[in-house]
N, C-alpha and C positions, 0 to 999 in steps of 0.2 A: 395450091399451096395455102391461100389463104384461109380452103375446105379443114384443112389437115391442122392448122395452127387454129382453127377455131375449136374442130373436136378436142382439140388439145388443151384449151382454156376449159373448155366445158367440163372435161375429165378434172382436171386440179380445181376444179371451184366444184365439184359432187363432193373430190377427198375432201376439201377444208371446209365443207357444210357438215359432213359427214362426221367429222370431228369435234364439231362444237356442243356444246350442251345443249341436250334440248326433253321437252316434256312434253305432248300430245295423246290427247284422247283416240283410240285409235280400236277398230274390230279385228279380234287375234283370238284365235284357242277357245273359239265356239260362244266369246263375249261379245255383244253387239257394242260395249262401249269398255274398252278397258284403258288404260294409261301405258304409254311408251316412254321408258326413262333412258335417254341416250349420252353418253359421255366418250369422246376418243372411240374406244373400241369395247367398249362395256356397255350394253343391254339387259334392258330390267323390262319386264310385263308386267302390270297390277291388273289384278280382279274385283270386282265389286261382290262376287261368287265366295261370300266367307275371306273376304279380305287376304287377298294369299298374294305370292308370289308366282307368277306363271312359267316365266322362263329369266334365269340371271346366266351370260357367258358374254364370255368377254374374247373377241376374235374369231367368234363362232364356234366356241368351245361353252359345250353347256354344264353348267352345276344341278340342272335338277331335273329330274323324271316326272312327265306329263302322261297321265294317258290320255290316252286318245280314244279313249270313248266319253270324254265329257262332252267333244265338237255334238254329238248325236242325241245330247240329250233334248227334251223338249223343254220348249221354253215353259217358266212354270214350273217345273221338276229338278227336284233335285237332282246336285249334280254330285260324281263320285270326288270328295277332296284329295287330287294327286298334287302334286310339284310342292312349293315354298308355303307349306301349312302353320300357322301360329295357334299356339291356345294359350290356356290358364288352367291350372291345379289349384290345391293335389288331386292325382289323378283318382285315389281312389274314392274320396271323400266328396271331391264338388258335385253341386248340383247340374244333371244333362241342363245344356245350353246350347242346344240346335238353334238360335238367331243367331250367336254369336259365332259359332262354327260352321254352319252353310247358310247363314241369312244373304239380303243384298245390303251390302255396305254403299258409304256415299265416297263417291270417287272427287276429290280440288287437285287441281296442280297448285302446288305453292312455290314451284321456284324453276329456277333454269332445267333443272334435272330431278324434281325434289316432287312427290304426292301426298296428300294425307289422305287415308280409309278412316272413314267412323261406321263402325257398326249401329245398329240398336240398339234401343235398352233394353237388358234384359233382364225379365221380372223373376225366372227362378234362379239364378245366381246371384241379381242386385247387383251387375255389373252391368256398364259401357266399357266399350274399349277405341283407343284409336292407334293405329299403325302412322308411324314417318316414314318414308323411304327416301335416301339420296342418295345417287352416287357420285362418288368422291373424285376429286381430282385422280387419285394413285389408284381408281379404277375396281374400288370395292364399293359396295352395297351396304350399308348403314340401314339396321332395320330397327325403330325404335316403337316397343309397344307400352300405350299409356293407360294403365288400369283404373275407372273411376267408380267408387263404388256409390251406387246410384242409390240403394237401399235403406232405411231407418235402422238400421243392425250395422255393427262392427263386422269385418269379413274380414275371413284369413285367407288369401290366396298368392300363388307367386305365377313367374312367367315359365313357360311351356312351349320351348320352339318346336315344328313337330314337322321339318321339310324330307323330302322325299328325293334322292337322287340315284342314279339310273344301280342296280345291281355288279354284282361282279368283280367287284375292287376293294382296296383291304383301308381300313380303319386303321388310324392311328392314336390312341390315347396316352398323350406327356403326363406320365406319373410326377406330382407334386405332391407333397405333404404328407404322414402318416395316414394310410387308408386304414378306415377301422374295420374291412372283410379280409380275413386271412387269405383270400386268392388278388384282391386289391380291384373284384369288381364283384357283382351280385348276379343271380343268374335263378327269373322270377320261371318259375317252375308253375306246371299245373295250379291251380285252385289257390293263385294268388300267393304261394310257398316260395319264400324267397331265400335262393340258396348261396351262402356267402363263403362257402370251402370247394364250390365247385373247381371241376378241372376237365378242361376240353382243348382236345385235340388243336380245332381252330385259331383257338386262344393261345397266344406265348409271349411272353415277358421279355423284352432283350433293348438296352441300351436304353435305359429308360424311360418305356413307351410300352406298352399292351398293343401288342397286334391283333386285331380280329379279321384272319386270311382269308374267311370264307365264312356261310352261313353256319355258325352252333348247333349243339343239339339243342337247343331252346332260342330262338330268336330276340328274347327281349331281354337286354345286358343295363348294368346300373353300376355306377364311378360314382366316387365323394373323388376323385382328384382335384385339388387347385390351381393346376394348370392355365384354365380359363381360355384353350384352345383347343380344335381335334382338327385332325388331318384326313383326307380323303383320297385316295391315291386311286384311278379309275384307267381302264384300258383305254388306249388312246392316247395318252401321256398328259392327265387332265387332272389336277389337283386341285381338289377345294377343301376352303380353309374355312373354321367360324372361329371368329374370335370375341368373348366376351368377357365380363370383370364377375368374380366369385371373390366372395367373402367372407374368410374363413370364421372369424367370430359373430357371427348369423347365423341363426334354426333355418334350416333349408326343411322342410315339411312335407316331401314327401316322404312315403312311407320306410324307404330305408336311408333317407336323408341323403340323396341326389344332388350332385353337381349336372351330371349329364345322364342322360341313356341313349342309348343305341337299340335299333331294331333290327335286326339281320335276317329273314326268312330267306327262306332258298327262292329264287322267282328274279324278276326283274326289277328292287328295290328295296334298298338300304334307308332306313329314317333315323335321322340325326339331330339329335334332340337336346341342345344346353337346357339346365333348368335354372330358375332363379333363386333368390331366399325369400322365407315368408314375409309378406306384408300384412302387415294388419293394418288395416284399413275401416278409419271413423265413417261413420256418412258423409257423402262427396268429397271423402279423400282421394286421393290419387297416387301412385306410384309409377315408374316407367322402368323398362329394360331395355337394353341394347344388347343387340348381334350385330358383327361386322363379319360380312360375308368376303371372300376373294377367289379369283380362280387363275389357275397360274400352272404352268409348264412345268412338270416333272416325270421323269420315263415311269415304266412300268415296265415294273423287273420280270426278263423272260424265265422263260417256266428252268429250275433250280436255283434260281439267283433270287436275293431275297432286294426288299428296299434298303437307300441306303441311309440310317436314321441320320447319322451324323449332319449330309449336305442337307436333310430335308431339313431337322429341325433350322440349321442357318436360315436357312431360304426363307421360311415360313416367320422363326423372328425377325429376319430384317426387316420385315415390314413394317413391323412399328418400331425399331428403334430409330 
C-alpha cells in the first residue's frame, strides 16, 4: 500500500512540475544547445541555427513542420531553414543576409518561460536583429523581432515572418478592409509578374474569409487585408492561429504592399508569412514586431463538407477579447 500511494505522490508531483513554467537549455532537433520553453501544456524549442522556432504544440499537437534532415547535418554546415523561420524585407530589394538567416545566434533565458536570440551584425544589410519569445499564461507563443540598424545609412526595412507548418490543410484569410486587387489577393506568377485579377480553382471567397483549400496553380499568394490574423485548419483537428497588429495608414513596402503572404506548393509544407510596415530606420534605430502564435482544437471538415467559418472565426476571436 504504501508502494502504491507513493507511485501515486510521484505521478501528481511529475503532473504539477509539468505544469509550471519553465526555461532550460536543452539538445533537440540535431542542436547541441537549444532552449526549451515550457508552460501548462504548451511547448516551444529555440535555435541558435538562424534564430528560429523549432517546434511550438501545445498537448502534443504540433504547429510547425521540421525536417528531418537538419538532425544529419554536419556540424559546421549549413543547415536547411524548416519549422518557425523569421526574416526582414522587402523581399525583393534587401540585401542577401545569410548571418542573419542561417548564422549562429546567441541563446539567454530571460525568464520563467521567456528566451532572447541575438543574431550578428550584419555588414550587408546594416542590420542586428533580436527575437523574444514567451509563452503566455493562455498558452500562446509571443514572438517579438527587434530590428537595429547597425549601419551609418538610413535603412528601410520591415518584419517578415516566414514559419513553415506541416502541408495539407486549408488557410484561412479574414477579409478586412477595401483590397486594392480585384480578386482581393495577388498571385506572384513566373519572373516576378504579379497577378492581381487572378482566378483559381483552389481559391474561394465565402463568408468572409479567402479559402486556400489546397495548393494553387502558383504557390506564392499576397493579402493587403487588415484583418491582422489567418487561420490554419490541419488534419488532425489542429488549428493554428498568428495574430498580429497591421496598420492600415502605414507604406507597407513590399512590392505589392503586403499585409501577409502565403506559400502553398504541392509537397509537405505550407509557409505563413505576416509582413509588417516599413521602417525607416536612422543609425542604431530600432523597431520591433510581434506575432502571437496559438494552437487549438478544431475538426477538419470530412471530404464534401466544407469548414465552418462562423464557430471558427468565434473561437479564434475569443482569444483576445
Amino acid at each position: 500500500m504504501k508502494y502504491l500511494l507513493a507511485l501515486l505522490f510521484i505521478g501528481v508531483a511529475a503532473v504539477c512540475l509539468a505544469a509550471e513554467p519553465a526555461a532550460r537549455f536543452v539538445s533537440s532537433h540535431g542542436d547541441a544547445k537549444g532552449v526549451e520553453l515550457v508552460r501548462g501544456e504548451s511547448r516551444a524549442i529555440l535555435s541558435p541555427a538562424g534564430g528560429r522556432v523549432l517546434e511550438f504544440s501545445v498537448g502534443g499537437k504540433q504547429a510547425l513542420w521540421f525536417d528531418e534532415t537538419e538532425k544529419s547535418v554536419p556540424a559546421g554546415k549549413q543547415r536547411p531553414m524548416s519549422a518557425g523561420r523569421f526574416d526582414i524585407g522587402p523581399e525583393l530589394t534587401i540585401a542577401a543576409h545569410p548571418k542573419l538567416w542561417a548564422g549562429d545566434w546567441k541563446l539567454e533565458i530571460t525568464g520563467e518561460a521567456s528566451a532572447m536570440l541575438t543574431s550578428e551584425k550584419d555588414e550587408a544589410s546594416g542590420m542586428q536583429l533580436r527575437r523574444y519569445f514567451t509563452l503566455n499564461e493562455n498558452g500562446g507563443l509571443s514572438c517579438k523581432q527587434l530590428m537595429t540598424n547597425i549601419s551609418a545609412d538610413t535603412k528601410e526595412v520591415c518584419h517578415w515572418g516566414r514559419s513553415f507548418s506541416p502541408g495539407g490543410g486549408i488557410c484561412l484569410i479574414p477579409l478586412v478592409g477595401q483590397s486594392k486587387f480585384p480578386s482581393k489577393y495577388a498571385m506572384y506568377e513566373d519572373s516576378a509578374i504579379i497577378n492581381v485579377r487572378n482566378q483559381d480553382e483552389k481559391i474561394r471567397e465565402r463568408d468572409g474569409f479567402l479559402e486556400i483549400l489546397s495548393p494553387p496553380r502558383k504557390p506564392k499568394l499576397g493579402f493587403d487585408s487588415y484583418a491582422g490574423w489567418l487561420a490554419y485548419v490541419m488534419p488532425g483537428d489542429v488549428l493554428f492561429v498568428k495574430r498580429w497588429s497591421v496598420q492600415p495608414n502605414r507604406v507597407y513596402n513590399e512590392a505589392a504592399g503586403l499585409t501577409l503572404s502565403v506559400w502553398y506548393p504541392a509537397g509537405a509544407r505550407i509557409e505563413l508569412e505576416p509582413i509588417g510596415p516599413r521602417e525607416v530606420l536612422q543609425p542604431q534605430q530600432s523597431a520591433a514586431f510581434t506575432e502571437h502564435w496559438f494552437v487549438l482544437q478544431h475538426p477538419f471538415p470530412k471530404a464534401g463538407e466544407s469548414v465552418d467559418l462562423v464557430k471558427l472565426r468565434a473561437q479564434v476571436e475569443g482569444l483576445w477579447k
